[in-house]
Phi, psi and omega in degrees: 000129171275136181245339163315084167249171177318295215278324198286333171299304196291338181240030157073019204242149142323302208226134201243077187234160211226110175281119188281181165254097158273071217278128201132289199274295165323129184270147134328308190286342175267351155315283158335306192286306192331285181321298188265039170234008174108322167313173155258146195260139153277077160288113178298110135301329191041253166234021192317126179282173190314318228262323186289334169269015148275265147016297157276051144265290188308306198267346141261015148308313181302326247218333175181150234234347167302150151313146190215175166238160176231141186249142169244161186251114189214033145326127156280166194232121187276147204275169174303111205231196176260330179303321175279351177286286163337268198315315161332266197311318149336301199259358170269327184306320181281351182254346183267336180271328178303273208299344159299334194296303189292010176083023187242109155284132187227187125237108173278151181298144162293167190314301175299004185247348170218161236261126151304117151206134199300171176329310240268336172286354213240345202279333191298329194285320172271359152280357163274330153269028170052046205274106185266016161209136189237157127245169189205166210220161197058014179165191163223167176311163169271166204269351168281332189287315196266359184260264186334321166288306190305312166311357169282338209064050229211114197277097148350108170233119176264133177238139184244152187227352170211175171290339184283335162279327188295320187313320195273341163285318198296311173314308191290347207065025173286127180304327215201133184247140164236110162343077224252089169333175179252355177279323183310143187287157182069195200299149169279116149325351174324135171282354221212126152261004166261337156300015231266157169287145188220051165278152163297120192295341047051296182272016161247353161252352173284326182298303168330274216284013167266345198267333208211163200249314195307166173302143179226139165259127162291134151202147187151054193103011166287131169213002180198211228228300176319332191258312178309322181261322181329308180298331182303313198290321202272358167088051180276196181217319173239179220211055171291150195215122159239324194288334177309261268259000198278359177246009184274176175291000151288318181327110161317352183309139184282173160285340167274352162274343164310311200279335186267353164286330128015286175229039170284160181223154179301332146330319197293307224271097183221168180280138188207138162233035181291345189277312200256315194082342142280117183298123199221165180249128161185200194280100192295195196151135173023308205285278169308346171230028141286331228237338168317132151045021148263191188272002173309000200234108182298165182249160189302126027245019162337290174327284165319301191299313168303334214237316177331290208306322193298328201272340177271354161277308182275005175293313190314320190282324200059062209243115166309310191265022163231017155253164199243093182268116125329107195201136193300238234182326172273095191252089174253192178275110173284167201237147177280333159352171168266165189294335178318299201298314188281338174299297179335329192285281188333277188321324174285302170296329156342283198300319173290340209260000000 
């Protein structure tokens, strides 16, 4: 297989496979892996304020001398009302007496306690780091924000769940669209979080690439040389793969969440938007499936911001049924390895197959 395409040009890679960004899971030191197997390394940034995205900008600069992207969060943040003030507190009572229930003294933050702030806090910083490729996921930049990277030259990734979103990145002068199937593990990139499309990823990257000119990245159940070229054949250019890395030895994961990856089975693996207030795919459990279809659940990123403390106590706990593992639709031996080691593996059966 020639692995040599536009995108391997534009972005400077050996190989045009995409380590994703999974912020929770993703490292510096997994970046870092990434990165020197040729691949692109992903740093989760998220809603991070500038100095902490200063701070991992640097410290996976330290790890390695390859080119990397960095992913943002470029969600609106609904403004603060008295009606959402009410729920907030509802919903903080109700989620500190369930884990009471469950043996977790937990104390969630109040409202008034925690800090918010949009994208728009984060670009100075990676443009003072000279960050030459971001992508970003739940929406898309404002076109003074996307002028500003570009006067830098600063390589653009848009991420889309439908077609009508790849049109509108495509529109804006986003460099590179990446295709997010509805089988990936973790958050739906959907501009709308409550609205998300919900096509089957194979038959939403065969449309992107008939609908858009630009390079397109696939993700959404790549784990081996078969799934990889399946996308290839449907005209993807790149290749992203995250739920392969959530148990290797880069991972933020703990072990005992590692270990439940093990014996997971396809019934667990559901959309749940109790963690977050954004639907994401992983491993249902306690947490998620009290809080289905009640008013409990704030919209993002309340939701998220509330919960930080409940999910850093049960880790501490080694508690299953109050953390949130994200995990795609491809359920396989995930592998302990570094991520170096395990791309290599992909890549080498790419190439016999």
């Amino acid at each position: 297989m020639n692995w040599k395409n536009q995108l391997t040009q534009l972005l400077q890679l050996d190989y045009p496979i995409i380590q994703a960004p999974m912020y929770g899971v993703t490292t510096p030191e997994m970046v870092a892996s990434a990165a020197k197997t040729g691949c692109l390394g992903s740093l989760a940034l998220g809603d991070l304020p500038p100095d902490k995205c200063l701070e991992q900008i640097q410290l996976t600069k330290s790890l390695c001398k390859q080119p990397f992207a960095v992913n943002i969060f470029v969600n609106e943040i609904p403004k603060m009302s008295d009606a959402l003030k009410v729920q907030y507190a509802n919903t903080k009572h109700f989620i500190e007496r369930l884990a009471m229930e469950h043996n977790l003294e937990v104390h969630l933050p109040n409202i008034e306690d925690i800090q918010l702030s949009g994208y728009h806090n984060q670009i100075d910083a990676l443009i003072a780091e000279d960050c030459k490729i971001v992508s970003f996921t739940f929406g898309n930049l404002d076109d003074a924000v996307i002028q500003k990277f570009k006067a830098v030259g600063t390589i653009l990734i848009g991420t889309c769940t439908s077609v009508e979103e790849a049109k509108i990145l495509e529109q804006s002068g986003i460099d590179i669209i990446c295709v997010q199937g509805i089988e990936a593990g973790g958050h739906r990139g959907s501009f709308n979080a409550k609205d998300i499309p919900e096509i089957g990823g194979f038959s939403l990257l065969a449309q992107v690439c008939e609908q858009v000119s630009v390079p397109v990245i696939y993700a959404g159940g790549i784990y081996n040389a078969k799934t990889l070229l399946s996308a290839k054949a449907l005209g993807a250019q790149g290749f992203q793969l995250g739920s392969a890395f959530i148990a290797s030895a880069e991972s933020a994961l703990k072990q005992f969440e590692k270990d439940k990856l093990k014996v997971v089975n396809e019934k667990e693996i559901v959309l749940t938007n109790s963690f977050s207030g954004r639907y994401a795919r992983g491993i249902k459990n306690t947490f998620s499936e009290t809080l289905e279809g009640t008013d409990f659940i704030l919209p993002y990123p309340y939701q998220n911001k509330l919960t930080g403390e409940l999910r850093r106590i049960a880790k501490q706990n080694k508690n299953l049924d109050f953390v949130s593992i994200w995990l795609g639709q491809s359920i396989h031996n995930f592998s302990t390895q570094s991520v170096t080691e395990i791309l290599k593996s992909i890549i080498t059966e790419t190439e016999k197959s």
